[in-house]
C-alpha positions in Angstrom: -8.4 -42.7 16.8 -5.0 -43.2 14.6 -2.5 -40.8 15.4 -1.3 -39.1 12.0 1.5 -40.3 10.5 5.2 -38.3 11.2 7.1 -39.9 8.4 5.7 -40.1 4.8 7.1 -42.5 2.4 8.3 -40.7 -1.0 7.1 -41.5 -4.3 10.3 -40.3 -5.6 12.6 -42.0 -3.4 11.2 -44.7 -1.6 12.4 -42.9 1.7 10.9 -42.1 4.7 10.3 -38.4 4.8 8.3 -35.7 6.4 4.7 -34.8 5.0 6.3 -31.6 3.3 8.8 -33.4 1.5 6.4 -36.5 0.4 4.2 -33.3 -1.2 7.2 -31.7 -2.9 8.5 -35.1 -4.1 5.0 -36.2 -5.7 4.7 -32.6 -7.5 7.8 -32.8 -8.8 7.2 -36.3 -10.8 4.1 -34.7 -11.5 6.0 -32.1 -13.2 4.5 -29.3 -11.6 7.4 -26.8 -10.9 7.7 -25.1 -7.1 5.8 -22.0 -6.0 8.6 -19.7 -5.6 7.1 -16.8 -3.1 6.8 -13.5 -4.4 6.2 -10.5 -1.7 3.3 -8.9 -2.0 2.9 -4.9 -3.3 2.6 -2.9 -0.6 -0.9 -1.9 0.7 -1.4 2.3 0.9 -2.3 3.6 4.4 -5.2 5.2 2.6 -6.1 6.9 6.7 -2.9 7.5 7.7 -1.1 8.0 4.8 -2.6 8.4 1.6 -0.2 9.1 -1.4 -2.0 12.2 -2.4 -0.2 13.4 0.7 3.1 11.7 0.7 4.4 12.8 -2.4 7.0 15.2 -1.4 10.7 13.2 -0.3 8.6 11.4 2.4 7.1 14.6 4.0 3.3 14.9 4.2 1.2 17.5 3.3 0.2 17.7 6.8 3.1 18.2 8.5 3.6 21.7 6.6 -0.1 22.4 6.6 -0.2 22.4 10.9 2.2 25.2 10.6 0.2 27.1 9.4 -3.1 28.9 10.3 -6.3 27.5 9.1 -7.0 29.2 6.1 -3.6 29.6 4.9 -2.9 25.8 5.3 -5.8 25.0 3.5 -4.7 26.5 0.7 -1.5 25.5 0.4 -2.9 21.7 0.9 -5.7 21.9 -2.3 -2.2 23.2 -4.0 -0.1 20.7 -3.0 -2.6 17.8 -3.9 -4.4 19.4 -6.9 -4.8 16.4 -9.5 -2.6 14.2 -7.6 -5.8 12.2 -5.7 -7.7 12.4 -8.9 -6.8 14.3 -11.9 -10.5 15.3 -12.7 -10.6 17.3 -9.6 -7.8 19.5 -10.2 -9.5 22.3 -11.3 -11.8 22.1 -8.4 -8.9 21.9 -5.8 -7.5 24.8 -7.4 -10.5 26.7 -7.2 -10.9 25.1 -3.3 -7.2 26.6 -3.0 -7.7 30.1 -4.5 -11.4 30.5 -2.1 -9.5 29.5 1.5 -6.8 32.3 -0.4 -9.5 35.1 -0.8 -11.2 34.2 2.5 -7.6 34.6 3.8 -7.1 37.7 2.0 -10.9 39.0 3.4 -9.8 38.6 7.0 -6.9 41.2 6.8 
């Protein structure tokens, strides 16, 4: 078996070049213009850190809610994220928020 070729003759040049550069040098007598790279949008941690949560100058929901005793932190989480994971839920997370309150309120 043929080894592969190290050096590539350009079709641009005429010189010996590397595979790469043979590619770049037929593409651009092509015409075809370089793929400049663009970074790709950041993925959301949709486990660890869903935006619904994150919203507040990079403190999470959770890190007031486990403050807080159970029912209490409930409530103030449904408040804190009403509408903001989907805006046709924020009346229910209201409601959610205002039933952990009265339970809340029940166990005085």
């Amino acid at each position: 078996m043929q080894e592969p070729k190290n050096e590539w003759r350009s079709p641009l040049t005429g010189d010996l070049v590397s595979y790469a550069e043979a590619e770049r040098h037929k593409h651009e007598l092509a015409g075809w213009a370089p793929v400049e790279h663009v970074p790709a949008e950041p993925v959301e941690d949709v486990v660890n850190h869903p935006s619904h949560y994150t919203q507040y100058n990079g403190f999470e929901v959770i890190e007031i809610t486990e403050q807080l005793d159970f029912l209490t932190g409930n409530a103030v989480k449904y408040l804190l994220r009403a509408g903001d994971k989907d805006k046709a839920t924020e009346e229910q997370d209201l409601r959610k928020a205002i039933w952990y309150i009265n339970r809340r309120i029940s166990n005085l």
